[in-house]
C-alpha positions in Angstrom: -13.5 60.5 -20.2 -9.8 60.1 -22.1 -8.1 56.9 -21.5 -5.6 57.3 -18.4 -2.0 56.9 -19.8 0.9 55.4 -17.8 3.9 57.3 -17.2 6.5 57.1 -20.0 9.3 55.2 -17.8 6.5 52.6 -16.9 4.5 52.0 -20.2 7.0 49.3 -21.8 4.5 48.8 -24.0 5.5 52.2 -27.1 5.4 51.1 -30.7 8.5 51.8 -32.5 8.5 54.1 -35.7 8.8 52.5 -38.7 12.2 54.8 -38.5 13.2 53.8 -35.2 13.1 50.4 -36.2 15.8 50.9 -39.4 17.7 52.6 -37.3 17.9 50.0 -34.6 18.5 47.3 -37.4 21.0 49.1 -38.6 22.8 50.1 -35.3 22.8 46.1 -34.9 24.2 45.3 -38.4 27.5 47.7 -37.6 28.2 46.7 -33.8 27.9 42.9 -35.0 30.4 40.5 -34.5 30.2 40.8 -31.0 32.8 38.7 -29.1 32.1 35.4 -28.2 31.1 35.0 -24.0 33.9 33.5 -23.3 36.5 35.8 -24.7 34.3 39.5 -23.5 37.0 39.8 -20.9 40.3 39.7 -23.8 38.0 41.7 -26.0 37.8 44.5 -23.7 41.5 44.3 -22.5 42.2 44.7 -26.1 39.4 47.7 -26.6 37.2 48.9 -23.5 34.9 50.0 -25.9 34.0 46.2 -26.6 30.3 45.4 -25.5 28.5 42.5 -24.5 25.1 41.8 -27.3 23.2 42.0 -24.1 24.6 45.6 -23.0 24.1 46.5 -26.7 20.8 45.8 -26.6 19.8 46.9 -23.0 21.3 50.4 -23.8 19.4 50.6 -27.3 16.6 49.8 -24.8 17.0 52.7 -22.7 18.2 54.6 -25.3 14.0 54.1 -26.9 12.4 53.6 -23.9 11.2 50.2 -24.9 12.2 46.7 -22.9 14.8 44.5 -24.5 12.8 42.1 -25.7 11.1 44.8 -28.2 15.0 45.5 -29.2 15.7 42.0 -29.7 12.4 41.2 -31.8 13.2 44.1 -34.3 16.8 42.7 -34.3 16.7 38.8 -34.6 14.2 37.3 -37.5 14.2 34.2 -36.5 13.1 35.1 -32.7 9.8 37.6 -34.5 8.6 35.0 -36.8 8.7 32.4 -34.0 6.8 35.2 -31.7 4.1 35.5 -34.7 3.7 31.9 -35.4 3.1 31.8 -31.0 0.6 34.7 -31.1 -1.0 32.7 -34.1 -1.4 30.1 -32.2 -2.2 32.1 -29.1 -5.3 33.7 -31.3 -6.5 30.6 -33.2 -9.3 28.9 -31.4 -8.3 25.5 -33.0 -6.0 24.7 -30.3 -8.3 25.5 -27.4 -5.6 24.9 -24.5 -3.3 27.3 -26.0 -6.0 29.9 -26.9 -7.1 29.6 -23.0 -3.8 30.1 -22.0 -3.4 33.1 -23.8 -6.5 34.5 -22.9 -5.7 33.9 -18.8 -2.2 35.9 -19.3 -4.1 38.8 -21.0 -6.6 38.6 -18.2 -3.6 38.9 -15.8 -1.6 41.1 -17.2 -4.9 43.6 -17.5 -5.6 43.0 -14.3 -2.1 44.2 -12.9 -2.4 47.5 -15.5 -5.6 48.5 -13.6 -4.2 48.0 -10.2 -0.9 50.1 -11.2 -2.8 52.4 -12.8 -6.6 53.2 -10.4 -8.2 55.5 -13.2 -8.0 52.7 -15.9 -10.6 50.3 -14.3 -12.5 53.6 -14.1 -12.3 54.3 -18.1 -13.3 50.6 -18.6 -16.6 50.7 -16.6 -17.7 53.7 -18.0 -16.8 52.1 -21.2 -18.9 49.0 -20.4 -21.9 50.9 -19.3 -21.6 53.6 -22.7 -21.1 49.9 -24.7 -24.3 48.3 -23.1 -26.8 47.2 -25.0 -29.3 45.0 -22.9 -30.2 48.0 -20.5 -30.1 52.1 -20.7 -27.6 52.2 -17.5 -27.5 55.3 -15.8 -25.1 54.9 -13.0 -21.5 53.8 -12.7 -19.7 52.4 -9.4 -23.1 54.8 -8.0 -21.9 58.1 -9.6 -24.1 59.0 -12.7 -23.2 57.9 -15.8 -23.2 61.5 -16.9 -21.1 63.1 -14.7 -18.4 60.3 -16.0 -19.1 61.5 -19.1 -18.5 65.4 -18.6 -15.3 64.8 -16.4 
């Protein structure tokens, strides 16, 4: 049994290339300065072609298939080593509260991918019974463990 793979437009979740990423750091190096809030409105009176960092990014978004946030990490430094030193945290078990935490979104956020997706909580049974060690299961959700295997 392969793993059941979202659709493209709803798996937000794609790695960048290594590429993809120097090419979106660079894209964000040559728009920048962008115009202060405030002053978007002369900006574009003055050039239409003016955007808004928050277009810029959602379009580069698009433009990748990726959410803004990924476009935002690979562009700010200071916003991706404050996301590592969070998932740090989130990992180490030496502040328990934060590593339950983390472990209760996962559990969510899993939870939401198997209901959006019907064949994934499949693939992870079959998975748990191939993983089992205590017992030889043959059956899974009452449908041979075999016939899992061959589909």
């Amino acid at each position: 049994m392969k793993y059941p793979k979202l659709p493209e437009q709803l798996d937000l979740r794609k790695k960048l290339l290594s590429q993809d990423i120097k090419d979106i750091q660079q894209a964000y190096m040559s728009a920048l300065p962008f115009p202060p809030q405030g002053e978007l409105a002369r900006a574009r009176r003055e050039d239409p072609s003016v955007q808004s960092k928050r277009q810029w990014i959602l379009d580069i978004a698009q433009m990748y298939c990726v959410s803004a946030h990924t476009i935002y990490y690979w562009t700010h430094d200071d916003y991706r080593a404050m996301k590592m030193l969070k998932n740090a945290k989130a990992h180490s078990k030496a502040n328990l509260e934060d590593y339950e935490a983390h472990r209760a979104a996962e559990i969510k956020g899993r939870a939401r991918r198997m209901k959006t997706n019907p064949k994934l909580a499949d693939y992870h049974a079959v998975q748990s019974a191939k993983n089992e060690r205590r017992s030889n299961r043959q059956t899974v959700k009452g449908t041979p463990l075999n016939d899992w295997l061959n589909s």
